[in-house]
N, C-alpha and C positions, 0 to 999 in steps of 0.2 A: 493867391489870386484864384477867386472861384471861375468856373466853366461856363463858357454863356451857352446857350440853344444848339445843340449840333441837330441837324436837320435832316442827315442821313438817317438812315434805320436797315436795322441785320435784317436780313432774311424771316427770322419766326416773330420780329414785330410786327415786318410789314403782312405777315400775316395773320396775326391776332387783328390788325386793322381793317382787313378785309372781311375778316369773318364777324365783325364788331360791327362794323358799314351794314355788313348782308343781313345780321341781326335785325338790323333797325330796321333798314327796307323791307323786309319780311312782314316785322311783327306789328312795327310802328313807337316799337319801346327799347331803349338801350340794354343790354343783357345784363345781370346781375353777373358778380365775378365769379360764383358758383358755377352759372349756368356756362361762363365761359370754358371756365376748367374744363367742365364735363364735355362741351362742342371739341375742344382743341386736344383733350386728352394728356393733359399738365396739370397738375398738382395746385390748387388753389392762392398758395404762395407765390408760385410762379407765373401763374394770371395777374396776381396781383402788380407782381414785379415786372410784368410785360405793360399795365397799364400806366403803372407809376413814368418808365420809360418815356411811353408815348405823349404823354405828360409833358415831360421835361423837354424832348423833342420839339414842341409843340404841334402835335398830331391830335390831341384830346385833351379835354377840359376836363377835372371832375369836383364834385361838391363832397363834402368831408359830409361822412355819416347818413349819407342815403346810398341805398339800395341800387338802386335803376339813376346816378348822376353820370354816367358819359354821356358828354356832346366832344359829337366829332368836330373839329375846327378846318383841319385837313383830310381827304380823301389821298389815298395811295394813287400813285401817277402808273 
């Protein structure tokens, strides 16, 4: 039996989301997962694997094989 949507999120999601959100109000463009790592100071895998998370969440959308595809769906409460 697969896992539907849990909707909770730890701690360093809900702040990858935050700083993801401040990204875009900032700049007007969602951050590259590079540019993330380097904001959050985590290892580029592990942006990655915080994004995938928020994903499955359903906190963010993203499109396969672009750069700059986060769209926020959810804002952190």
């Amino acid at each position: 039996m697969g896992k539907g949507k849990v909707s909770e999120i730890t701690d360093p999601q809900a702040n990858t989301l935050r700083v993801i959100c401040q990204i875009i109000d900032e700049k007007g463009l969602p951050p590259t997962v590079k540019e993330l790592s380097e904001v959050l100071g985590i290892s580029h895998a592990s942006a990655h694997e915080q994004i995938a998370q928020l994903v499955r969440k359903g906190y963010l959308k993203k499109e396969a094989r672009k750069a700059r595809s986060i769209v926020v769906i959810r804002r952190p409460e």
